[in-house]
C-alpha positions as MATLAB code, in Angstrom:
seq = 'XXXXXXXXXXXXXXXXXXXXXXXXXXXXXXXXXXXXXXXXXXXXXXXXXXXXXXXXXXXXXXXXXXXXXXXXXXXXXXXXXXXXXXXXXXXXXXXXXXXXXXXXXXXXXXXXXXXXXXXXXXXXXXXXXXXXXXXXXXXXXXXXXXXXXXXXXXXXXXXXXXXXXXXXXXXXXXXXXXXXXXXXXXXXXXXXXXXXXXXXXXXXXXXXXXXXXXXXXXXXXXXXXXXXXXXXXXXXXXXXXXXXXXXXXXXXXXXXXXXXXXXXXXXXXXXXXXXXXXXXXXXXXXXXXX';
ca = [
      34.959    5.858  -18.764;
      32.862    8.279  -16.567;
      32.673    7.489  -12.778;
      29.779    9.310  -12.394;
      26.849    7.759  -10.305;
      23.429    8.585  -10.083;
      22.861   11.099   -7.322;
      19.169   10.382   -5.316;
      16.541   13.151   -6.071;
      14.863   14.347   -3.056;
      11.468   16.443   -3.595;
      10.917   18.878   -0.801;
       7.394   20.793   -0.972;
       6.726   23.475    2.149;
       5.265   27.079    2.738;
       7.642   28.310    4.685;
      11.298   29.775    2.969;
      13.551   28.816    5.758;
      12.215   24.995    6.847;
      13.096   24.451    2.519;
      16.586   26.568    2.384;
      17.581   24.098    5.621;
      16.223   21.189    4.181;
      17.904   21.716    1.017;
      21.191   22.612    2.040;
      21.173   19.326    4.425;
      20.493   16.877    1.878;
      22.773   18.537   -0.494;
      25.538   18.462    1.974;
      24.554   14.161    2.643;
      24.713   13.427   -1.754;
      21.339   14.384   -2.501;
      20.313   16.125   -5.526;
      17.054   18.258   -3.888;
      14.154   20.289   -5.663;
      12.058   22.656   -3.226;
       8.424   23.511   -3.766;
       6.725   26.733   -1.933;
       3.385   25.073   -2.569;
       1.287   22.254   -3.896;
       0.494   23.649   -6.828;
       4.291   24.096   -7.300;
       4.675   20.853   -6.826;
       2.652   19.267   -9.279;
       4.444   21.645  -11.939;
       7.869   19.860  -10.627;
       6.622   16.721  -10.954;
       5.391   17.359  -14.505;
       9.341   17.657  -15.198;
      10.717   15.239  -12.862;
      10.258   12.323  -11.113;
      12.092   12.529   -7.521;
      13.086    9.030   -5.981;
      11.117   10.592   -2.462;
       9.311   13.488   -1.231;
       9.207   15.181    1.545;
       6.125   17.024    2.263;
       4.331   19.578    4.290;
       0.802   19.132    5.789;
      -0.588   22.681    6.567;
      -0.180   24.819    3.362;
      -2.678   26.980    1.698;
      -4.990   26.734   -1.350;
      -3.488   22.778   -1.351;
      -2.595   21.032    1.877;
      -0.281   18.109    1.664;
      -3.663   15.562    2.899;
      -4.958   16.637   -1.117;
      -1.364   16.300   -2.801;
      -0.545   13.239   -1.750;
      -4.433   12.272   -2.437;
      -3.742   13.343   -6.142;
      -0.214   11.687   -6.154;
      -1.486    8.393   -4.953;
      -4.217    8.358   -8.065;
      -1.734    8.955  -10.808;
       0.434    6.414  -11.982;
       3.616    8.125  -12.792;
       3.676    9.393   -9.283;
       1.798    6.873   -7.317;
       5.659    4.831   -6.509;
       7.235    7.772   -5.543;
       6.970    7.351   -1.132;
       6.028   10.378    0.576;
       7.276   10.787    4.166;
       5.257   13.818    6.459;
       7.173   16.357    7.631;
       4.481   18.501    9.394;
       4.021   20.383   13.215;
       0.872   18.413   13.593;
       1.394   16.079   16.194;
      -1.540   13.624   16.523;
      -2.995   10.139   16.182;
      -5.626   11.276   13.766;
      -3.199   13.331   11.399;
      -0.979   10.728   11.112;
      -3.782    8.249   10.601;
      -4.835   10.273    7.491;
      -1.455   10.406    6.617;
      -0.274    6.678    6.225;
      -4.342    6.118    4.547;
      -3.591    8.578    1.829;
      -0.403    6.494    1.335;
       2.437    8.252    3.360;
       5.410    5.644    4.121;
       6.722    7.806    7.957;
       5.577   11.091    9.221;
       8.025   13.212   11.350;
       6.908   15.892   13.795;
       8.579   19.642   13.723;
      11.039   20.590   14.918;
      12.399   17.291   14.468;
      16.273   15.550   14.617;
      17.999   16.087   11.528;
      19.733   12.729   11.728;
      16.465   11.195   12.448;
      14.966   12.372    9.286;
      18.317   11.697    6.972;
      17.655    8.118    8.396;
      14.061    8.520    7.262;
      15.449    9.866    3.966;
      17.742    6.992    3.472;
      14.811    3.861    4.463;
      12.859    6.044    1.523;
      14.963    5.227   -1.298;
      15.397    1.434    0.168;
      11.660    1.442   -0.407;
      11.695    3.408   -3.741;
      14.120    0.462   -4.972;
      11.976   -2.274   -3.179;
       8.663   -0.525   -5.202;
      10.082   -0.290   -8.490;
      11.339   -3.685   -8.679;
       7.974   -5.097   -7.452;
       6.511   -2.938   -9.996;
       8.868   -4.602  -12.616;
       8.382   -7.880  -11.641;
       4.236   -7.561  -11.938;
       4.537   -5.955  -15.428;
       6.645   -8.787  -16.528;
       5.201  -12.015  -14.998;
       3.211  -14.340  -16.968;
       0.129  -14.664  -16.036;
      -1.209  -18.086  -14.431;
      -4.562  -20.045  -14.261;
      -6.355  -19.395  -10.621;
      -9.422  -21.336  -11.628;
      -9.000  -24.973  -10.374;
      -8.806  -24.210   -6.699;
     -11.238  -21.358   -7.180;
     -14.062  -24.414   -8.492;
     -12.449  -26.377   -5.506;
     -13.081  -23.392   -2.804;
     -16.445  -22.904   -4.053;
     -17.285  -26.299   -3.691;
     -15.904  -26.566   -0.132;
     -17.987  -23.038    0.548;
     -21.099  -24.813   -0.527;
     -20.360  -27.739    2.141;
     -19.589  -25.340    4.885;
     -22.471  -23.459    4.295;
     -24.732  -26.493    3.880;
     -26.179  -24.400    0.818;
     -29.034  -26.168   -0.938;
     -28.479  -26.765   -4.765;
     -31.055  -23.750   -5.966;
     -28.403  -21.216   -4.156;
     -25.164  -22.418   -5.511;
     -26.906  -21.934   -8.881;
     -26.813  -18.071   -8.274;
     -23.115  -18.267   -8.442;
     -22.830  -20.194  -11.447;
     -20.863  -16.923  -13.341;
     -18.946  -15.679  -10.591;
     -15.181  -15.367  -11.743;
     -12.216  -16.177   -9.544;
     -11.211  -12.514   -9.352;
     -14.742  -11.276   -8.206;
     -15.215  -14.529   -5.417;
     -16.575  -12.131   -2.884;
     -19.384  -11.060   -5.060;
     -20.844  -14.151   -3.828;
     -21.201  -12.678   -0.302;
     -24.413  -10.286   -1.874;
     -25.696  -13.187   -4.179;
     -25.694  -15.693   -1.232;
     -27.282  -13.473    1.531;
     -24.245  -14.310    3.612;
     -21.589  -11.646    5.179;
     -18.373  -12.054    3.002;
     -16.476  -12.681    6.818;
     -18.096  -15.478    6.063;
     -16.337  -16.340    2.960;
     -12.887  -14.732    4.423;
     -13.153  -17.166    7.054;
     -14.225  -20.024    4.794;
     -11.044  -19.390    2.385;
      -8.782  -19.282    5.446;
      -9.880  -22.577    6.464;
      -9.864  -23.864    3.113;
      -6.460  -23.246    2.286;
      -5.220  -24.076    6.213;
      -3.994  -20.256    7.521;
      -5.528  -17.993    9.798;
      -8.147  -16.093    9.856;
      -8.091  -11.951   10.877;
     -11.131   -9.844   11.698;
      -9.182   -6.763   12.964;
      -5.856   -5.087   12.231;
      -3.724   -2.811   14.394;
      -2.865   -0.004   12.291;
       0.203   -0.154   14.219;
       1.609   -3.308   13.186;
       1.347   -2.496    8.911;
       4.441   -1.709    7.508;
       3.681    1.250    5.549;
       7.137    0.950    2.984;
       6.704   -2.521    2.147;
       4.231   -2.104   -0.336;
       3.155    0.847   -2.181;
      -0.571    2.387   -1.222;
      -1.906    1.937   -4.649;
      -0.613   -1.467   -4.983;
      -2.195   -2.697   -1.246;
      -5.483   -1.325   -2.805;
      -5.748   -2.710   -5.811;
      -5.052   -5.870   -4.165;
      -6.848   -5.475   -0.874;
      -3.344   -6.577    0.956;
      -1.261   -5.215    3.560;
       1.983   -6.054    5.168;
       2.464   -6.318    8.930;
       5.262   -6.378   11.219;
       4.494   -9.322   14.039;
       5.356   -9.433   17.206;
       8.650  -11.598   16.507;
       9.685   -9.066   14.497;
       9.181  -11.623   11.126;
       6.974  -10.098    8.171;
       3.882  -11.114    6.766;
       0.672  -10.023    4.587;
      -2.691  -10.252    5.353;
      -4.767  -10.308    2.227;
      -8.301  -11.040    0.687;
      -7.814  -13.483   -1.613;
      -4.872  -16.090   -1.264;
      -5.665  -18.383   -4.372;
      -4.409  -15.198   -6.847;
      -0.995  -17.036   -7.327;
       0.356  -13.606   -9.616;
      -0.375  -11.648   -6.275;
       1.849  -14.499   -4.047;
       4.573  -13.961   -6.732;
       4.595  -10.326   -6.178;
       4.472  -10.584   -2.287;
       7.187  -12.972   -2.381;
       9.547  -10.962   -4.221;
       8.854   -7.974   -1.633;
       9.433   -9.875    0.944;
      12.886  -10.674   -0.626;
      13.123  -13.530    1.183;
      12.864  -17.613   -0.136;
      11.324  -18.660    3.116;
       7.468  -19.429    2.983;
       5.066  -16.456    3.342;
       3.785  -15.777    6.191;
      -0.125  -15.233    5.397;
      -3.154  -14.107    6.898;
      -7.122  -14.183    5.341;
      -9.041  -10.919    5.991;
     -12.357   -9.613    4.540;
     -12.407   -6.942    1.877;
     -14.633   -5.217    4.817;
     -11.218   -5.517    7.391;
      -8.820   -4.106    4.905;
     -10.988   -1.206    3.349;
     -10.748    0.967    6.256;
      -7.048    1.128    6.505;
      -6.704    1.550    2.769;
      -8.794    5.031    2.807;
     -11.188    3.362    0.490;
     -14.909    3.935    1.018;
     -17.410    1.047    1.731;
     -18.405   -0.066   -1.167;
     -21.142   -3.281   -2.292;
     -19.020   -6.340   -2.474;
     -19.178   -6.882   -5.813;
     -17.546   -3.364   -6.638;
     -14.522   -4.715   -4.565;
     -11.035   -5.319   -6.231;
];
């Protein structure tokens, strides 16, 4: 029987020669199997072929800069699990910013410790596991009925609201999935709703994040905005997720199995408006919203 294992395939996309000849003989010489890329063009040729388990990526290359790869990565499907850590000479608050809202899980600044970034490299593939098992898990659950305490919220809106009965009408057709539509057909800011759904189903209420406390590799980009939901790190050092819409029970499955943990989630109730911003996606009516 063979003994072989499964060596970790690290992606490693730069301009310049030497920074990709050290990187690759440093992660060969830790286990890794490695694949270099001069360019982002290059890049997306190698990941036509293969599918590394992280990438390691350059910001300031020509024709495509590593802001527009990761953009494209992010959008496909195939490639959209696969967490992307920065390893760029920029050194700011803005070109980080842009680089965690186009879905980068850690950024490292050159020159930079090599131990520093094989611990980088190694909290990657934790994540890549943690990803592709919550991807798993979504494709496989069954899907459950929201609708009940949907009909309940709405009827504890109306009473918050004091809404007369020719209002209420206009949301007749609103679906559980869409709730915040009713922000536009009430005339009322959907804060209004956020906060109404927070104290409907008893947990707190946030109008403003710290980019600083999200925790970029709990969840994958394209998952936190399809969902409108991010994870956070709090000050007692205990996770939780601050999300839009708390009564899609699939979603709480999901969240609870990335949280890998049986305690109770920790949750928070945040307007689309809140979470938009640190997603990178445009402001958009409410009923386009996820």
């Amino acid at each position: 029987m063979s003994t072989d294992t499964v060596r970790p395939l690290i992606l490693c996309v730069d301009d310049e020669a030497e920074m990709l000849r050290f990187l690759k003989e440093s992660l060969a010489r830790r286990g890794y199997d490695v694949l270099t890329a001069a360019s982002g063009q290059q890049a997306m040729e190698t990941l036509r072929q293969a599918k590394p388990d992280c990438i390691l990526l350059d910001i300031m290359m020509p024709v495509m800069d590593g802001y527009t790869l990761c953009g494209h990565l992010q959008r496909q499907e195939s490639t959209a699990t696969i967490p992307v850590i920065f390893v760029s000479g920029l050194d700011s608050a803005p070109a980080k910013s842009l680089a965690f809202s186009l879905g980068g899980v850690d950024y490292v600044v050159k020159p930079f410790d090599l131990q520093a970034l094989l611990d980088k490299v190694q909290a990657c593939l934790q994540t890549r596991t943690r990803w592709q098992d919550l991807q798993q898990h979504a494709d496989l659950r069954p899907k459950r009925s929201k609708t009940a305490s949907f009909w309940e919220f709405r009827e504890f809106l109306f009473e918050q609201l004091r809404l007369p009965h020719e209002k209420q009408t206009l949301v007749a057709e609103v679906r559980p999935a869409k709730l915040y539509t009713m922000a536009s057909l009430l005339g009322i800011d959907e804060r209004q709703i956020a906060q109404a759904l927070a104290a409907f189903l008893k947990l707190p209420y946030r109008a403003m994040i710290n980019p600083e406390e999200i925790r970029l590799e709990m969840l994958p980009a394209a998952y936190c905005r399809t969902n409108l939901v991010v994870a956070i790190q709090e000050s007692s050092g205990e996770n939780a997720f601050v999300l839009t819409n708390p009564l899609d029970l699939d979603l709480l499955d999901s969240l609870q199995r990335a949280s890998r943990s049986d305690q109770k989630l920790r949750l928070y109730v945040a307007s689309p408006a809140t979470l938009a911003p640190l997603l990178g996606i445009p402001q958009r009516p409410a009923d386009h919203l996820p």
